[in-house]
C-alpha positions in Angstrom: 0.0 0.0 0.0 1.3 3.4 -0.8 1.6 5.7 2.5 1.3 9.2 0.1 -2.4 9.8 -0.4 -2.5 12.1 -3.5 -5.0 15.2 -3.4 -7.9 13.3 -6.0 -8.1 10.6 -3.8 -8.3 13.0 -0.3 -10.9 14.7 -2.0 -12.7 11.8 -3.3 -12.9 10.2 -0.1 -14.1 13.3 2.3 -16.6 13.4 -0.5 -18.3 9.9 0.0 -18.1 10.9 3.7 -19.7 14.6 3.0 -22.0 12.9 1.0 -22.8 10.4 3.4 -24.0 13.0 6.1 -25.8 15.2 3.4 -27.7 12.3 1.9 -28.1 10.2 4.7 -28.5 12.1 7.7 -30.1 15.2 6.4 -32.6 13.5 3.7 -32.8 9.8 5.6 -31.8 8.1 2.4 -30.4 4.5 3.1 -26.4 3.7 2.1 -28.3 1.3 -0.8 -30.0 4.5 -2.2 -26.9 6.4 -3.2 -25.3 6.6 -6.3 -20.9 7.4 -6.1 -19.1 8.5 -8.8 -16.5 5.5 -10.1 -13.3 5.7 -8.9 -10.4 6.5 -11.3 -7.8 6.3 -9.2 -6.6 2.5 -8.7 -5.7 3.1 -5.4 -9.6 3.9 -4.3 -9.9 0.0 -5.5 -7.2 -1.5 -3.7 -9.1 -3.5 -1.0 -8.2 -2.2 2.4 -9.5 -1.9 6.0 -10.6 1.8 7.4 -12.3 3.6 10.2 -14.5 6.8 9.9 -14.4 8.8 12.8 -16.4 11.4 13.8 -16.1 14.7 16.4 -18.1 17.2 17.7 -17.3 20.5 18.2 -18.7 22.0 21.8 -17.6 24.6 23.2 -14.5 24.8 21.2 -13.6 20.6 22.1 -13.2 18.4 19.6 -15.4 15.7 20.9 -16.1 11.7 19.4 -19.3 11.6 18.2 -18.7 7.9 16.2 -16.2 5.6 14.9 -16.9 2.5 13.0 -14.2 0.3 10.9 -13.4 -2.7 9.3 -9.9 -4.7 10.0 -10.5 -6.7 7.0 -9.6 -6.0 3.4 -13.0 -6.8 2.3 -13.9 -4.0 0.0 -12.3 -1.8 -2.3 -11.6 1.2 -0.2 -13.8 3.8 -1.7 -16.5 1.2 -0.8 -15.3 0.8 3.0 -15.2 4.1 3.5 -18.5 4.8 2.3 -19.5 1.6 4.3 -17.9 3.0 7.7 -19.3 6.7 7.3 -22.7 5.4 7.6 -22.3 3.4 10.4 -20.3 5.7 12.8 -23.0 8.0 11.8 -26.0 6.1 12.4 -25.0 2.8 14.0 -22.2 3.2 16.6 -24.4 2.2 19.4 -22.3 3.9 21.7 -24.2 7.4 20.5 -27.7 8.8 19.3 -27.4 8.7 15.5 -25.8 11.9 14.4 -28.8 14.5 13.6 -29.2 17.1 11.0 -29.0 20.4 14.0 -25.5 18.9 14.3 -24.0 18.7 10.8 -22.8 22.1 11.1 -20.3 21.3 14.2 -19.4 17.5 13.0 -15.9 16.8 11.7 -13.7 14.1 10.4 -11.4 11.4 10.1 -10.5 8.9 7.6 -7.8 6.2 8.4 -7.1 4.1 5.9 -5.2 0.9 7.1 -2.2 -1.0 6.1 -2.1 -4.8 6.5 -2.1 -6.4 10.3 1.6 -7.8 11.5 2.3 -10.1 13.8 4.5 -8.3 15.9 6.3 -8.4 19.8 5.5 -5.8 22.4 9.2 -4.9 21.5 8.2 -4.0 18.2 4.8 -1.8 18.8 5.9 2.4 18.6 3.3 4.5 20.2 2.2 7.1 17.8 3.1 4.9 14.8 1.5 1.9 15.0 -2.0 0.8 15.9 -2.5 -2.0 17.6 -4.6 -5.3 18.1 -4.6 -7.4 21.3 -6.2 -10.7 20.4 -6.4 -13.2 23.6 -8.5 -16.6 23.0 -11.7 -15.0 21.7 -11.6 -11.5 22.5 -10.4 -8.8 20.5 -9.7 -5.0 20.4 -8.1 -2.3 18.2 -6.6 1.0 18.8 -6.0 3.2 15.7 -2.5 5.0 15.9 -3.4 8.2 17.0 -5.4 7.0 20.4 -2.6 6.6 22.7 -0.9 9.5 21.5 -4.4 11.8 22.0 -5.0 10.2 25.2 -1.6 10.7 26.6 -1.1 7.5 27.1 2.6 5.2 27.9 3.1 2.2 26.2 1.9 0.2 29.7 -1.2 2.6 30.0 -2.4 2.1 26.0 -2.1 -1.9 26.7 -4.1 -1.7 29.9 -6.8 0.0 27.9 -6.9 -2.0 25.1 -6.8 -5.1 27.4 -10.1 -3.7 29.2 -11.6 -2.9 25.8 -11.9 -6.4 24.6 -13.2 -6.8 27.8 -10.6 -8.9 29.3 -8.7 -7.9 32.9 -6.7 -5.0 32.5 -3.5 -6.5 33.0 -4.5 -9.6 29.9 -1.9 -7.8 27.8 0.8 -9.5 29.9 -0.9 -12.8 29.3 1.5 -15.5 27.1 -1.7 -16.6 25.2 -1.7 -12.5 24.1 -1.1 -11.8 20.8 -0.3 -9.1 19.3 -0.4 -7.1 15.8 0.8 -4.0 14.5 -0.3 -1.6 11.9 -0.2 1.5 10.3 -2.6 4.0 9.7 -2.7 7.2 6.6 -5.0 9.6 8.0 -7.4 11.9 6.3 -8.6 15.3 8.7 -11.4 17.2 7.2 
């Protein structure tokens, strides 16, 4: 995967996603009702995991308001994207669907991911690399950015990510743990 997004593809993308909110939140069309322009850009049809996340300004915080991916490289990208901007919209069930008074305070995030690698704890740079914890059959991901906006060490992020799949905060340390590394190439609108 190439790490350099060029602009066509940036603007493609945080078009789907603008589209997305205009179409789908403001007009209550489904995701299966929408029509995209074909990509021309092979990259938009490599397939390739992503996560859409969404913020909320308030007060002048930048606030999560949603955040859906996929892992897997399932789709072509354009189609993941467009795939995870309706769902951290409308379907993280860890918020109210994102309504039409808010549109005018909601920005975003698009990370597109590069493949999963089995890697040591040795290996994993905070701020570079996202990370998924995997123990028996519980699972959880951090994008790269998380510990780094959080504030988080190395032993804080894996606590975290240990209690996220919802195994005891210390799991991480477990020799049944496994771990895998990845990058992320993010998109800020």
């Amino acid at each position: 995967m190439n790490n350099k997004i060029d602009d066509e593809v940036k603007f493609y993308l945080h078009g789907i996603v603008a589209g997305i909110l205009t179409d789908c939140v403001k007009e209550k069309k489904s995701l299966q009702e929408l029509k995209f322009k074909n990509p021309i850009n092979s990259f938009l049809l490599e397939k390739c995991g992503a996560f859409v996340t969404y913020y909320k300004m308030e007060k002048g915080q930048k606030k999560l308001r949603g955040c859906i991916g996929l892992m897997a490289q399932e789709y072509p990208l354009w189609e993941t994207v467009a795939r995870m901007a309706y769902a951290a919209a409308l379907e993280d069930t860890r918020f109210y669907p994102i309504t039409e008074d808010e549109l005018e305070f909601i920005t975003w995030e698009i990370t597109i991911l590069t493949p999963f690698v089995p890697c040591s704890l040795d290996e994993i740079i905070i701020g570079t690399h996202g990370i998924l914890l995997e123990n028996d059959n519980n699972r959880a991901v951090f994008l790269p950015q998380v510990a780094t906006e959080q504030g988080w060490t190395k032993e804080e992020t894996l606590n975290q990510l240990s209690l996220k799949a919802g195994l005891p905060q210390n799991a991480w340390q477990d020799q049944n743990t496994k771990f895998y590394s990845f990058e992320g190439i993010i998109l800020v609108k």
